[in-house]
C-alpha positions as CSV (number, residue, x, y, z in Angstrom):
1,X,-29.4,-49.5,27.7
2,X,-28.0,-53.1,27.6
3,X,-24.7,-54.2,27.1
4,X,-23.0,-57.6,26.3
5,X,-19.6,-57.9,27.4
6,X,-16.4,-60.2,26.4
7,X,-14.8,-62.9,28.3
8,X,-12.1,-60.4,29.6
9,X,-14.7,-58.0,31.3
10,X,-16.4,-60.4,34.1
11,X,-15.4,-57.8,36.8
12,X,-16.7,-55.0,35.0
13,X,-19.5,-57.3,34.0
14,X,-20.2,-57.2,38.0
15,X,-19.8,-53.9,38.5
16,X,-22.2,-52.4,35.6
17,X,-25.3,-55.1,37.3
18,X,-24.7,-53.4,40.4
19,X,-25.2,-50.5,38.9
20,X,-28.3,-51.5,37.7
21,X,-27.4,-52.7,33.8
22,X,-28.4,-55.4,32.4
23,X,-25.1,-57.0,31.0
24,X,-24.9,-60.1,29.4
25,X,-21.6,-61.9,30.1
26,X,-20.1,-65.5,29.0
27,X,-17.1,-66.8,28.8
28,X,-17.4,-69.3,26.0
29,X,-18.7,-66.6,23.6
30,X,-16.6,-66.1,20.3
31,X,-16.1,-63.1,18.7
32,X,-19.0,-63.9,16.1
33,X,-21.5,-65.0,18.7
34,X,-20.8,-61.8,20.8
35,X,-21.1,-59.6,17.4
36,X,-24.4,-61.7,16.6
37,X,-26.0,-61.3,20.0
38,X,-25.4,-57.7,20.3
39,X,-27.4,-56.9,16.9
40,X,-29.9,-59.2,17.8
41,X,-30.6,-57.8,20.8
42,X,-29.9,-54.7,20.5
43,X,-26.9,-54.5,22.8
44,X,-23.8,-52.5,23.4
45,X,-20.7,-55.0,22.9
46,X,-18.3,-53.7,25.6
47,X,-14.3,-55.3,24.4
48,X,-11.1,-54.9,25.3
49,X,-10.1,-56.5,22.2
50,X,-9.3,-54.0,19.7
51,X,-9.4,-56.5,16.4
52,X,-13.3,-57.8,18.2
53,X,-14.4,-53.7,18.8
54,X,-13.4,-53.0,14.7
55,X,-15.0,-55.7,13.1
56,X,-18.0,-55.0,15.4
57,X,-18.1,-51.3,14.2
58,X,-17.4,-53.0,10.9
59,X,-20.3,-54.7,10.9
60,X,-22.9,-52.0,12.2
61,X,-22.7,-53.0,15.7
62,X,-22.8,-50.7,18.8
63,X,-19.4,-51.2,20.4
64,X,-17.1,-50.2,22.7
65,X,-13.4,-50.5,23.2
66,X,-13.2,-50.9,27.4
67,X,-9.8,-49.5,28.0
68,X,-8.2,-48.7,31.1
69,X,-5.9,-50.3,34.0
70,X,-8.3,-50.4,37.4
71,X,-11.8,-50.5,37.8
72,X,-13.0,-47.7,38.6
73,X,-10.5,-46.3,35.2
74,X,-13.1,-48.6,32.9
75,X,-16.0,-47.7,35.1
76,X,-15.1,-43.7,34.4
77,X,-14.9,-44.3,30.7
78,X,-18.4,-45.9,30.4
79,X,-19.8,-44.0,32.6
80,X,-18.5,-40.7,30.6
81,X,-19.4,-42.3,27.0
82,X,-23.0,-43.1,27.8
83,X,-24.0,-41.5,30.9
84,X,-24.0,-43.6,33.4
85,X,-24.5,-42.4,37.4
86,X,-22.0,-44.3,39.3
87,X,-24.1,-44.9,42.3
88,X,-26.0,-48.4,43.9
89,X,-29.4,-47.9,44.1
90,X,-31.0,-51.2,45.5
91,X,-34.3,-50.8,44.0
92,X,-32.9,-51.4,40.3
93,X,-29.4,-53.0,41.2
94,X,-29.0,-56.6,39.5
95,X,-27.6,-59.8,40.9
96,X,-23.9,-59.0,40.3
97,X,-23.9,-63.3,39.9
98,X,-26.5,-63.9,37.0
99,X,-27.7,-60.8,36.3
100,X,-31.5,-60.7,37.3
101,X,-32.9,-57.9,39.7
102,X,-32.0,-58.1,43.5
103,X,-35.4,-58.1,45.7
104,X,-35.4,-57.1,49.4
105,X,-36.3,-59.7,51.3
106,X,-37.4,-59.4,55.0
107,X,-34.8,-60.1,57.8
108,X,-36.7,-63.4,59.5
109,X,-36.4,-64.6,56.0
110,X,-32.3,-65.0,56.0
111,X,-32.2,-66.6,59.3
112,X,-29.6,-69.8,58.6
113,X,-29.0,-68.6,55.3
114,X,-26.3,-66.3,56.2
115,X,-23.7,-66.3,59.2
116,X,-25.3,-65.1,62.4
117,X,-23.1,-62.6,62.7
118,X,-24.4,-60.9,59.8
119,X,-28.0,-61.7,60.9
120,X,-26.8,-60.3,63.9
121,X,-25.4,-57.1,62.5
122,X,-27.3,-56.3,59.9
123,X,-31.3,-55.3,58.8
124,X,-31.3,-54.4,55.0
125,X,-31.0,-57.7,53.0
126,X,-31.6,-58.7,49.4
127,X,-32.0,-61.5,47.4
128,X,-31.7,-62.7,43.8
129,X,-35.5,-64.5,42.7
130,X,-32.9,-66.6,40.3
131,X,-30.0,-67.8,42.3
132,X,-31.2,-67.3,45.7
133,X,-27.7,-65.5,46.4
134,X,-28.3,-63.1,49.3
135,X,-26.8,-59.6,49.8
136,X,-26.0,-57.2,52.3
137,X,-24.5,-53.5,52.4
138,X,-21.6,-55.1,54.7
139,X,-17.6,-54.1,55.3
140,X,-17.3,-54.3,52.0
141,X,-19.4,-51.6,50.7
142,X,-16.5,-49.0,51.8
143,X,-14.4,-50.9,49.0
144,X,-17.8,-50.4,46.9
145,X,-17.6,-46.8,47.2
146,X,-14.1,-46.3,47.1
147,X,-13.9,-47.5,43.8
148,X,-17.1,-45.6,42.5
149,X,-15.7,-42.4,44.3
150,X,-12.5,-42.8,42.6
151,X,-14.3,-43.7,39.5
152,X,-16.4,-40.6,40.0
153,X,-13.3,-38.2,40.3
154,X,-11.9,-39.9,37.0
155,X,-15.0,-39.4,34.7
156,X,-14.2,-35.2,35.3
């Protein structure tokens, strides 16, 4: 399952790569570009435009309309409509940045590339193969789960 989502979805955007889906995101799309790319590649267009999710459905393309204050709101009413499991797994979590898959990279290997503190404190890191970004289950993977707890409770 892929999804392409519009310019007003970059958190959620985040969010579903974490998760482990591969969401295409830009902000410079228009409407018909979105529409065009989601046929073409067979993706789900995730809006919160209403006028952009009818002509989509119009026009014979998968779409949904992303409603939904917080987060973890829009996060329950994906995961409900196509069955997503609200958890991080590492091994298939994408670059929340650009979208390719996160690799674990060996501890020795992040020396001087993040604070050394975090070298310090930490063991488990990953790295994106396309942007080199570098990730860590730090403080603010309790904020992580929060939200995906709260967006858990919310899918019931």
């Amino acid at each position: 399952m892929k999804f392409i989502a519009d310019g007003m979805l970059g958190k959620l955007t985040r969010w579903l790569r974490m998760l482990g889906y591969n969401v295409k995101y830009s902000n410079r799309l228009d409407d018909s570009q979105l529409m065009a790319i989601a046929k073409k590649e067979r993706r789900i267009l995730l809006t919160r435009d209403l006028e952009l999710y009818q002509q989509a459905i119009a026009k014979g393309v998968q779409a949904f309309f992303v409603n939904g204050q917080t987060e973890a709101e829009k996060l329950a009413k994906i995961a409900q409509k196509f069955g997503i499991n609200l958890e991080i797994n590492m091994a298939t979590s994408r670059c929340p940045k650009c979208n390719a898959k996160v690799k674990p990279i060996p501890k020795e290997n992040v020396k001087g590339k993040v604070e050394d503190s975090t070298f310090n404190f930490y063991n488990e890191f990953w790295e994106c193969p396309k942007c080199s970004q570098i990730y860590w289950q730090g403080a603010h993977w309790k904020r992580i789960r929060k939200t995906l707890e709260t967006a858990q409770e919310l899918k019931k």
